[in-house]
C-alpha positions in Angstrom: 105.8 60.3 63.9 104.7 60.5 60.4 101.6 62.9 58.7 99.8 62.1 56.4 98.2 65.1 53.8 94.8 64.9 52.1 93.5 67.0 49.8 93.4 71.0 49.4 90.6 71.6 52.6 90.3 68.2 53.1 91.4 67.3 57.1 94.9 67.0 58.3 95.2 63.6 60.3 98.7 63.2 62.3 99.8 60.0 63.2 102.4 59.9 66.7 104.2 56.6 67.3 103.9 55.3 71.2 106.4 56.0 73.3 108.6 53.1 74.5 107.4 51.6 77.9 109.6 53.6 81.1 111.6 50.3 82.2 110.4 49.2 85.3 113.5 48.7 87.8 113.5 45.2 89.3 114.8 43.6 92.6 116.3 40.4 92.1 116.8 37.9 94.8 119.6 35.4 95.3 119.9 32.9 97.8 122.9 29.8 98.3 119.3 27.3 97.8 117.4 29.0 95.0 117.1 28.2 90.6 119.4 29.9 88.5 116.0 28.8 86.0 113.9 30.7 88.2 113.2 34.7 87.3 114.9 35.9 91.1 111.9 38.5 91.0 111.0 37.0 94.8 112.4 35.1 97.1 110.8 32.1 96.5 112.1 32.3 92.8 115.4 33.1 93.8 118.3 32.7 91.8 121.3 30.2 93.1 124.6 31.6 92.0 127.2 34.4 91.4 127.6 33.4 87.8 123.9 34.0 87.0 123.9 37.0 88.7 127.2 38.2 86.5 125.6 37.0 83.5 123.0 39.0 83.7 123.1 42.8 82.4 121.0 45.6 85.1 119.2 48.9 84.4 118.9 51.9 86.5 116.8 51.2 89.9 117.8 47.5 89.8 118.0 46.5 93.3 120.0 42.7 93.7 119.1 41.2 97.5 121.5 38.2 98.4 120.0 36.1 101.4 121.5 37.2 104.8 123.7 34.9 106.0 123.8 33.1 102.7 127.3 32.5 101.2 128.6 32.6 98.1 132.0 31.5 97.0 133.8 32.9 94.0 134.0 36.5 92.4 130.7 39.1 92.3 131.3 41.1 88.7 128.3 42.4 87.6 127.5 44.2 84.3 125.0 47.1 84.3 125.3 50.4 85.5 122.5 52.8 86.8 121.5 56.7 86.5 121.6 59.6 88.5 118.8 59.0 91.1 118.6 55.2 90.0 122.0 53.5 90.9 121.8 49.9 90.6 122.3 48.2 94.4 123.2 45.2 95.5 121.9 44.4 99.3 120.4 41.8 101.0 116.7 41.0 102.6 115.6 39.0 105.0 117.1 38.8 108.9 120.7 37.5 110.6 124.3 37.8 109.3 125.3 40.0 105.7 125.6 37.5 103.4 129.0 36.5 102.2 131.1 36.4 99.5 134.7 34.4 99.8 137.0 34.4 96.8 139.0 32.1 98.3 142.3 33.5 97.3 141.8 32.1 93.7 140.3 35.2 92.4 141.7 38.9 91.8 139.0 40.5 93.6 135.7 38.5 95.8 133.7 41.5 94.6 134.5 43.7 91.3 132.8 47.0 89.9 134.3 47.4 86.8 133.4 50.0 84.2 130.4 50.7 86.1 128.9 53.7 87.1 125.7 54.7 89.8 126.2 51.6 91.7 125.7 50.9 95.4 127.5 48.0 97.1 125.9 47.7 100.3 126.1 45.3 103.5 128.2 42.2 102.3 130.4 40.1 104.3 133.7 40.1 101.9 136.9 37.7 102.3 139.5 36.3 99.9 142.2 34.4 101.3 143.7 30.7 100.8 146.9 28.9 101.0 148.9 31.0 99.0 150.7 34.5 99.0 149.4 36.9 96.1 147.9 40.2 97.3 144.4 39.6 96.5 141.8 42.4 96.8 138.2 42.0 98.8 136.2 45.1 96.7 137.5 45.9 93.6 135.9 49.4 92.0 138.0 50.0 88.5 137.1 51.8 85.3 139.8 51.8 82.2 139.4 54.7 79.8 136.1 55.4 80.5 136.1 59.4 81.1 134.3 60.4 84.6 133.0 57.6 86.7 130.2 59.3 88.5 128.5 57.8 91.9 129.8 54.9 92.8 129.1 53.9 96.5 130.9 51.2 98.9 128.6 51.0 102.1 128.8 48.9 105.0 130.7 45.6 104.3 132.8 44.0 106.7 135.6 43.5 104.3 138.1 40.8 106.0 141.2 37.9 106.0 142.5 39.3 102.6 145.1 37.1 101.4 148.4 39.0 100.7 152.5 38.4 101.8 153.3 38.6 105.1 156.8 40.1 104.7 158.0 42.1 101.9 157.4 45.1 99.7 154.0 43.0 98.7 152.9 43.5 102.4 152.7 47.0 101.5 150.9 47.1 98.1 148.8 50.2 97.3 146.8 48.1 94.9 146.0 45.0 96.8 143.9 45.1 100.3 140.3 45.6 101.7 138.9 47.9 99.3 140.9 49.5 96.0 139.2 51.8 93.9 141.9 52.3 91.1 141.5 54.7 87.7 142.9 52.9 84.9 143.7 53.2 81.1 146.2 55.4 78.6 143.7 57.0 76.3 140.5 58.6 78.0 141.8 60.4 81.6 139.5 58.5 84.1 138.4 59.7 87.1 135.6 59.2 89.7 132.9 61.6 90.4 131.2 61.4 94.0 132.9 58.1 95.5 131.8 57.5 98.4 133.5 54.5 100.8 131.8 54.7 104.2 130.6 52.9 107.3 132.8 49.5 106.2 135.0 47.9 108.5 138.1 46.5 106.8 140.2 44.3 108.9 143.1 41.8 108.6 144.3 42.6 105.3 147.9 41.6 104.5 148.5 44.8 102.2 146.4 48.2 102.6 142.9 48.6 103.9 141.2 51.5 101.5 143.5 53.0 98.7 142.4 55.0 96.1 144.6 55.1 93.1 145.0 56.6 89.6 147.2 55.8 86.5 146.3 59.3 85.6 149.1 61.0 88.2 151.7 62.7 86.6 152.9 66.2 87.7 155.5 68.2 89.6 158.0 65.2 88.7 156.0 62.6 90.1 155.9 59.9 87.4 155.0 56.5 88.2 153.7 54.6 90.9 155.6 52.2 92.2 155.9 49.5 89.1 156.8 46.4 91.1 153.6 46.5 92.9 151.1 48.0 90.9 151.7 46.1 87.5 151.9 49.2 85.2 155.3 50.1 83.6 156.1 53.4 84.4 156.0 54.5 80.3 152.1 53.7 81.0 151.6 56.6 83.4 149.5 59.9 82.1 148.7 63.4 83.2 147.1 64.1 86.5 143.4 64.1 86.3 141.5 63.3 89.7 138.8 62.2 91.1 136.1 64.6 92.8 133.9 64.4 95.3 135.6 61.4 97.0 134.6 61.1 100.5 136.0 57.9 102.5 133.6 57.8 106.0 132.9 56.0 109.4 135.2 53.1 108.7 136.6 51.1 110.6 139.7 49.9 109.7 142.4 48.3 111.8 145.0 45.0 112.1 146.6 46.1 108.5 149.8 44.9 107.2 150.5 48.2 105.3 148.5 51.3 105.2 145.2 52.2 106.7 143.6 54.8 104.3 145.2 56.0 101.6 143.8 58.5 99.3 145.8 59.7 95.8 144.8 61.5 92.8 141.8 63.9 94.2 140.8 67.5 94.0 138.4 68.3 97.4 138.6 65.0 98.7 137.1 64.3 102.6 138.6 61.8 105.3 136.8 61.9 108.4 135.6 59.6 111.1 137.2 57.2 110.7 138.5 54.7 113.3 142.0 53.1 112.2 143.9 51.0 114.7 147.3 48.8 114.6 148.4 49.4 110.6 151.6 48.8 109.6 151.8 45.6 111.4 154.2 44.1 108.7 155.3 47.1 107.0 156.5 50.5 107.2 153.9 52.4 107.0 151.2 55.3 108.1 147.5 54.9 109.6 145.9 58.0 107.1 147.7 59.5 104.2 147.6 61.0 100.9 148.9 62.0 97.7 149.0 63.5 94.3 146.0 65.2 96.1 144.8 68.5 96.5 142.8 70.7 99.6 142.3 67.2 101.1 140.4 67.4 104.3 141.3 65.2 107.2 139.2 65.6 110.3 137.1 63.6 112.8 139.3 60.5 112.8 140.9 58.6 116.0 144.5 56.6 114.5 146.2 54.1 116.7 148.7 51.4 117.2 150.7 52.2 114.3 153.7 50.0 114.4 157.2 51.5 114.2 159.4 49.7 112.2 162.6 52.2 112.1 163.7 56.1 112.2 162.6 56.6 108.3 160.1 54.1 108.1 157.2 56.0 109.5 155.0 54.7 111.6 153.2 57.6 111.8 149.1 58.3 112.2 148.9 60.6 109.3 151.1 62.2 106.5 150.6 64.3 103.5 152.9 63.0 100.9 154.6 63.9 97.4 152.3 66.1 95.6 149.8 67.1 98.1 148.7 71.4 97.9 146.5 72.8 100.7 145.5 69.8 102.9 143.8 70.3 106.1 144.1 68.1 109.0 142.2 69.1 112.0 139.9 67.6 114.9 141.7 64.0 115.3 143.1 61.9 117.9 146.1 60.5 117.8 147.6 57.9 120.4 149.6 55.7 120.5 151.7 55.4 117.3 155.3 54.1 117.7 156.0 56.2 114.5 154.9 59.5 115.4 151.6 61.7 115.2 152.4 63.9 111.6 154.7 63.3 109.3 155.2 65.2 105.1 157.2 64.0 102.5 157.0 64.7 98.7 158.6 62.8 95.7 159.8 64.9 92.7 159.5 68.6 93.1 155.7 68.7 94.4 155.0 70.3 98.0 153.7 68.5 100.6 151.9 71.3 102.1 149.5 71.1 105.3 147.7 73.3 108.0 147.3 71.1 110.9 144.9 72.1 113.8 143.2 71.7 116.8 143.8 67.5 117.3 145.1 65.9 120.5 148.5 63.7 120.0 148.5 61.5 122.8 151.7 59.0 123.3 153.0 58.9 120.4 156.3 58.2 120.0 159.5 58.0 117.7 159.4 61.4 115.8 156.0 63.5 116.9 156.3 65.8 113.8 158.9 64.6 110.9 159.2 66.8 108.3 161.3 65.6 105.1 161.8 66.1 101.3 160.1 68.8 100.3 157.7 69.5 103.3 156.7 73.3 103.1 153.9 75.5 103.9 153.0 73.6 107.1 151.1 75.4 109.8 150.7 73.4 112.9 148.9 75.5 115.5 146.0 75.0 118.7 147.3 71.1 119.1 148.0 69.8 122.3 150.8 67.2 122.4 151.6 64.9 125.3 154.5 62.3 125.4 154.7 60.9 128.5 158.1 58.5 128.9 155.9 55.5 128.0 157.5 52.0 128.1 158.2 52.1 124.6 160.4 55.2 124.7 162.1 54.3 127.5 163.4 50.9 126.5 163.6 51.4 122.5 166.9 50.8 121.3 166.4 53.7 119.1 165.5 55.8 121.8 168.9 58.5 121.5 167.4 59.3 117.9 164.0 59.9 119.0 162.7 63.3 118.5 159.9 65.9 119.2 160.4 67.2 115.9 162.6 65.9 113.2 163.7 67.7 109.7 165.0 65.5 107.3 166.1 67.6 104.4 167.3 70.4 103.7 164.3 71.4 101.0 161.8 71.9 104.3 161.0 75.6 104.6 158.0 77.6 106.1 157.0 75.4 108.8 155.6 77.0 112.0 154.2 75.8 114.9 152.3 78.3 117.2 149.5 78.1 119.9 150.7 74.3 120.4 150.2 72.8 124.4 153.2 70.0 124.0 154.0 68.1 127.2 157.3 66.3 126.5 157.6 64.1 129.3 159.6 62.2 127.3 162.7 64.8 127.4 162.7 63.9 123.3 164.6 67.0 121.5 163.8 69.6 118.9 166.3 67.7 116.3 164.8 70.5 113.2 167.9 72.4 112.3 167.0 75.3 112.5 164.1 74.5 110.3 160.6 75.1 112.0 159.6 78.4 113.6 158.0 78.4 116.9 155.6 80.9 118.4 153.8 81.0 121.5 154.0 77.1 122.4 153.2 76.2 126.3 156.2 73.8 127.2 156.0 71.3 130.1 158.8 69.3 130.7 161.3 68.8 127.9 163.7 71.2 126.4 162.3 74.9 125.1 163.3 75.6 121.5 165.3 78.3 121.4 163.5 79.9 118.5 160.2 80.0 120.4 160.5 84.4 121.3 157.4 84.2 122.6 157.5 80.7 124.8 155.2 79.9 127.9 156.8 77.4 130.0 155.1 75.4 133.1 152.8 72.9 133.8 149.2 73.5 131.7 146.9 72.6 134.6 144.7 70.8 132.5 141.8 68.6 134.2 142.8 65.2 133.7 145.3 64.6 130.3 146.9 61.4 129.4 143.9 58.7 129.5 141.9 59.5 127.0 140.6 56.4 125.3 137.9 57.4 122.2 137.5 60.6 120.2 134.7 61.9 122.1 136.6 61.8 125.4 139.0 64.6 125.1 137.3 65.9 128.2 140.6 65.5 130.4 142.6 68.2 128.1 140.1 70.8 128.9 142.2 73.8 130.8 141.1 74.1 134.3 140.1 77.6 135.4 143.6 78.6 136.6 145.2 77.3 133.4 148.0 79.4 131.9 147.1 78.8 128.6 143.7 80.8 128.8 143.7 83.6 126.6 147.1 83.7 125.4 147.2 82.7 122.4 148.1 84.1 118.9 144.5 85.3 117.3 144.8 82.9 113.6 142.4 84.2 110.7 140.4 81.6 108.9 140.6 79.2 112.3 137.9 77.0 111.3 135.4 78.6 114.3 135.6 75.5 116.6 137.8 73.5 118.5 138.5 69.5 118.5 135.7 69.1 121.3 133.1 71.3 119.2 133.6 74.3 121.7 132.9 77.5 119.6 136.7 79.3 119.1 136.7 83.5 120.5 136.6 86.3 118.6 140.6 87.8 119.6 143.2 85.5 121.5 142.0 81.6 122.1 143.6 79.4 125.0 146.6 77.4 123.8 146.1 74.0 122.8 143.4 71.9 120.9 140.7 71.9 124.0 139.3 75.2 124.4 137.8 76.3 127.9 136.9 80.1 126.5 133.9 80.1 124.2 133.2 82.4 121.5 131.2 83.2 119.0 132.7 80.6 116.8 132.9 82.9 113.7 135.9 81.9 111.0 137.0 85.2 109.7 139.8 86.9 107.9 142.2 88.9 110.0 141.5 92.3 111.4 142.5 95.2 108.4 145.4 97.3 109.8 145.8 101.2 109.1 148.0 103.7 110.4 148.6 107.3 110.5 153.1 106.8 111.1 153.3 105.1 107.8 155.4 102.3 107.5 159.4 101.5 107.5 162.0 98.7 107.4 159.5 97.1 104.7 156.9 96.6 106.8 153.2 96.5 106.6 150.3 97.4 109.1 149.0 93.7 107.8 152.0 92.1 110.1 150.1 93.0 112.7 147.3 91.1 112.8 148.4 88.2 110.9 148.9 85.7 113.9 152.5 85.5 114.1 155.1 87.1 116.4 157.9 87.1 113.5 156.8 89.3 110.9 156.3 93.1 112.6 155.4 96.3 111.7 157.7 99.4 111.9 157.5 103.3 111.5 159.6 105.1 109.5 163.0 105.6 111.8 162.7 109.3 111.3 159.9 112.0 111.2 158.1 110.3 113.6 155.0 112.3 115.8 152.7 112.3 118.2 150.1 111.6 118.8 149.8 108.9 116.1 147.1 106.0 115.3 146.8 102.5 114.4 143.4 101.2 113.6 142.3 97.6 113.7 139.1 97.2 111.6 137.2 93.9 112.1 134.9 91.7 110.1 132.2 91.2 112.5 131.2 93.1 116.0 133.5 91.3 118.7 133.5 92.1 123.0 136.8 93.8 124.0 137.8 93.9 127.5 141.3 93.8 126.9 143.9 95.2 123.9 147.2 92.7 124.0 150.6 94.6 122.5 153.2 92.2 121.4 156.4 93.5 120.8 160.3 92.6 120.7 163.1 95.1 121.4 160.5 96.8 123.7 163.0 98.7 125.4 164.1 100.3 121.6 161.0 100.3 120.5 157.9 99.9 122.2 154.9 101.9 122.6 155.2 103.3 126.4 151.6 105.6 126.5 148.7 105.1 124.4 144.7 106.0 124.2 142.5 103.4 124.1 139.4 104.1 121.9 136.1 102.2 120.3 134.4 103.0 117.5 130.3 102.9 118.0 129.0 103.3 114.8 129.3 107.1 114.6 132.5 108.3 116.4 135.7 106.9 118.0 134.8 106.5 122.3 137.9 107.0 124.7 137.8 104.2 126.7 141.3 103.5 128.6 143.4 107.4 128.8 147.1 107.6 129.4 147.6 104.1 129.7 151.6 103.5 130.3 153.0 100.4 129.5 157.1 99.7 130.4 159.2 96.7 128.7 161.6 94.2 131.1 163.4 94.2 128.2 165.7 95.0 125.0 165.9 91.5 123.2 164.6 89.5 120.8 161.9 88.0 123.7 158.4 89.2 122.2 156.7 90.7 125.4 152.7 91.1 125.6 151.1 94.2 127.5 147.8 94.1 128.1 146.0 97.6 128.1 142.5 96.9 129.6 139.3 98.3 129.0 137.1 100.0 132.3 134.4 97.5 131.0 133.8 95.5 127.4 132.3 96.9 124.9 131.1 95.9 121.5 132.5 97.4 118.4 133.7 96.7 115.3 137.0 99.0 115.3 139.3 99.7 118.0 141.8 102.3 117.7 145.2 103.0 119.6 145.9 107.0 119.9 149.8 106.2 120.5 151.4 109.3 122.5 154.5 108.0 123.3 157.0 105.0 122.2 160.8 104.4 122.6 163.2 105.3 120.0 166.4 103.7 120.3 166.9 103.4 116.3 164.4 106.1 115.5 161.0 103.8 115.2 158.5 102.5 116.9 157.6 99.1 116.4 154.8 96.5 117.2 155.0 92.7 116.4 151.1 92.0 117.2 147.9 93.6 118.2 144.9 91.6 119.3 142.1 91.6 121.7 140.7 89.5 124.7 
């Protein structure tokens, strides 16, 4: 604007300049019989081609319509990007099939967002395949040295026949397949903000089906990725910077040469529901996995048919691989892989880390859980597991090397599996050196680890198990109502509130396995706080005894010990106690033999169970549990043990667990 001044105590006049016009966002139409000389503002002055609609440059709140069941032939690579609120989209109108795009095999990519941003890709029919070899991709997203890429969206295609080898290390090429999203460049980190792939199917792709990739990966010794097949020498590598918000949704993705989903270089990312059936059909590989990735959630998704190509090829439904902190896979089925249900690896000196809960494996074969190079922090508890002696184990050449669960290296450490329902028809071994800590399993059939000090053996008398078919019939690993699993397992802080059937988890000790037939409140909570009047020896804390694990227990001091003494458990919300459960090894040394039972409600500690005298079968290693029931439950939100008496073969008492029921 500009002013202009008259004279002393003459008027001031100010002048303001127009604002520019708001743009207007546009739908364009495009149909196979339209004018590329036409506007495209309606159908009936519809544009003709992919090259006018790539020629042409689109503002925020575009919408593009293709003609359903029109098809195109060629490459989609528009320029324009939109805003926050106003992505540019490209749809279709009108009624019947999505229309298509074919690149033939000829092109890179039948469909390619580059260096855009706010874009929504929505309802296409996507191929590109031909006569030749070259891994070819069907939706391209890429951005080179742009920074953060924020919103892009991939929604409902059916992305299929995408050309690729059908033997070879370019069968299994992260950056050719269905749909690649790749961050590129060696001077501005890139990364994507908010990427969302979801409700697609992807199907007969001779490399992978969804990958998301980064050139911006290094750390922990992880370097490069894989030069030969993704065209970037390994000099060209940078820093890890990833991608956020990346959610990958409701696909369906199945009949895959290589890998189903693959997910690397992401902070927070989300993999669920997704359906993935018969990947690795021409090449070693895994249904889900991940990498260079951290607190990736897994969850909600049914994996199948993964082919087994031999012992170290995997084969498996999902895996956390090199470079992978905090993951979280929980509430998924997996049948049928010839490979096995889990599986962690790491290159360099990343962890492949994992907590892996509540899913049903159902005959899967090979190696159930592998653990290799690197594979630590791994917490695999509340899954049931059930390998019948299907066909496929029984006549596999590599059947003698088969195993429940397999340690590769020597670098695995901290992995424990507890609460776990594993039928093991199958007879497959525990082949983990010594590796993997087991507590409180329920074993049918198949050998017992040795480890397991706490082991429940027998059948699980659950309803019907072994047929399930979808996701959302788990119904048949439901315990029955004389099920030996109810109530006995280990009570695990932070358990997500729920099991794999949506069944709300108990405050205190759950059932065993992922199909929960005692409710709760469903609450997701930190562990009970622990004091005690003995104080503590051998290097022991109160906190080992409510920290869901038999192994780590708490100790007095060996001398100077009195009675009566107390042990407090403070919870973080009011819970129903019927029942206190003692766990406790060397029992006959060291267990508590006569103990008070008392509540606190809300003004002074209640007596509930007096003189309650508990005896041990035994002086082993063998964790015993002695229940010391209430005359009725009560709600409260501390419960306190008066201990009287105890054994003291060294000097101490001692207690492995405490928890409620």
């Amino acid at each position: 604007m500009f002013r202009v001044l008259l004279p002393c105590a003459a008027l001031v006049l100010t002048f303001v300049a127009a604002p520019a016009p708001a743009y207007a966002a546009t739908s364009y139409y495009v149909d196979p019989a339209g004018n590329d000389a036409a506007d495209g503002h309606s159908p009936s002055t519809a544009w003709r081609t992919l090259d006018k609609v790539n020629a042409q440059t689109f503002q925020p709140g575009d919408t593009v319509r293709f003609k359903a069941g029109g098809q195109w032939t060629g490459r989609l690579a528009p320029r324009g990007s939109g805003s926050a609120g106003s992505p540019v989209t490209f749809t279709s109108y009108g009624a019947g099939a999505r229309p298509s795009i074919a690149g033939g095999g000829v092109v890179d990519a039948a469909v390619k967002l580059a260096d855009l941003h706010d874009v929504v890709l929505d309802g296409f029919e996507v191929t590109n395949t031909g006569s030749g070899s070259t891994p070819r991709i069907g939706i391209a997203v890429t951005a080179t040295d742009l920074g953060a890429v924020p919103r892009i969206t991939v929604r409902g295609n059916h992305v299929h026949a995408i050309q690729g080898a059908a033997s070879g290390s370019q069968s299994s090429n992260p950056s050719a397949g269905g749909i690649i999203v790749s961050a590129l460049g060696k001077n501005t980190a890139t990364y994507y903000q908010d990427l969302l792939i979801e409700g697609n199917e992807v199907a007969d792709s001779r490399s992978y089906g969804i990958v998301t990739w980064s050139q911006w990966m290094q750390r922990e010794g992880w370097t490069s990725l894989w030069s030969d097949l993704m065209g970037i020498p390994a000099a060209d590598y940078r820093p890890w910077t990833p991608s956020t918000g990346v959610v990958v949704r409701g696909n369906d993705v199945h009949d895959i040469s290589a890998g189903g989903i693959t997910v690397m270089q992401a902070q927070g990312a989300l993999i669920e529901r997704n359906r993935v059936a018969r990947t690795a059909q021409n090449h070693g590989n895994v249904g889900i996995w991940w990498a260079g990735a951290d607190d990736t959630v897994v969850q909600f998704n049914e994996v199948s048919g993964t082919k087994y190509w031999g012992l170290a090829s995997d084969g498996n439904a999902f895996d956390a691989d090199a470079s992978v902190h905090r993951s979280l896979v929980q509430y998924n089925f997996s049948h049928d892989n010839e490979g096995g249900f889990f599986i962690a690896v790491s290159a360099g000196t990343g962890p492949a880390e994992a907590t892996i809960r509540y899913n049903v494996s159902q005959n899967d074969a090979n190696q159930v859980f592998a653990f290799s190079t690197n594979t630590r922090n791994i917490d695999a508890y509340n899954n049931t597991i059930w390998v019948p002696l299907t066909p496929f184990i029984q006549n596999h050449p590599d059947r003698a090397s088969f195993s429940l669960v397999k340690v590769w290296s020597s670098s695995v450490s901290n992995v424990r599996l507890r609460n776990n329902v594993i039928h093991n028809g199958a007879n497959l071994p525990y082949n983990d050196g010594g590796a993997v800590q087991y507590d409180r399993n329920l074993y049918y059939s198949g050998p017992v680890p040795g480890g397991d000090r706490a082991a429940l053996s027998g059948n699980p008398l659950l309803t019907a198990p072994g047929a399930a078919t979808t996701l959302a019939d788990l119904s048949g690993y439901l315990p029955t109502a004389s099920s030996p699993v109810l109530r006995q397992g280990l009570e695990i802080a932070s358990d997500g509130g729920r099991d794999v059937s949506g069944t709300a988890l108990p405050s205190g000790m759950p059932d065993l396995g992922a199909v929960q037939r005692t409710a709760g409140a469903g609450l997701s909570e930190p562990a009970a706080t622990v004091t005690t009047s003995f104080g503590n020896g051998q290097s022991t804390t109160p906190a080992a005894l409510t920290d869901g694990w038999d192994y780590t227990t708490w100790a007095s001091p060996s001398s100077g010990v009195t009675y009566p003494g107390t042990v407090t458990l403070t919870f973080p919300s009011p819970r129903t106690v019927g029942e206190v459960v003692l766990a406790t090894h060397f029992g006959q040394g060291q267990g508590i033999t006569s103990l008070d039972v008392q509540t606190w409600d809300g003004s002074a500690w209640v007596t509930r169970t007096a003189g309650a005298a508990i005896s041990w079968a035994s002086n082993t290693a063998t964790v015993e549990r002695r229940p010391v029931p209430l005359p009725a439950p009560v709600t409260t939100t501390q419960v306190r043990l008066v201990v009287k008496a105890a054994n003291h073969t060294w000097g101490n008492l001692s207690v492995s667990e405490i928890t409620t029921r």
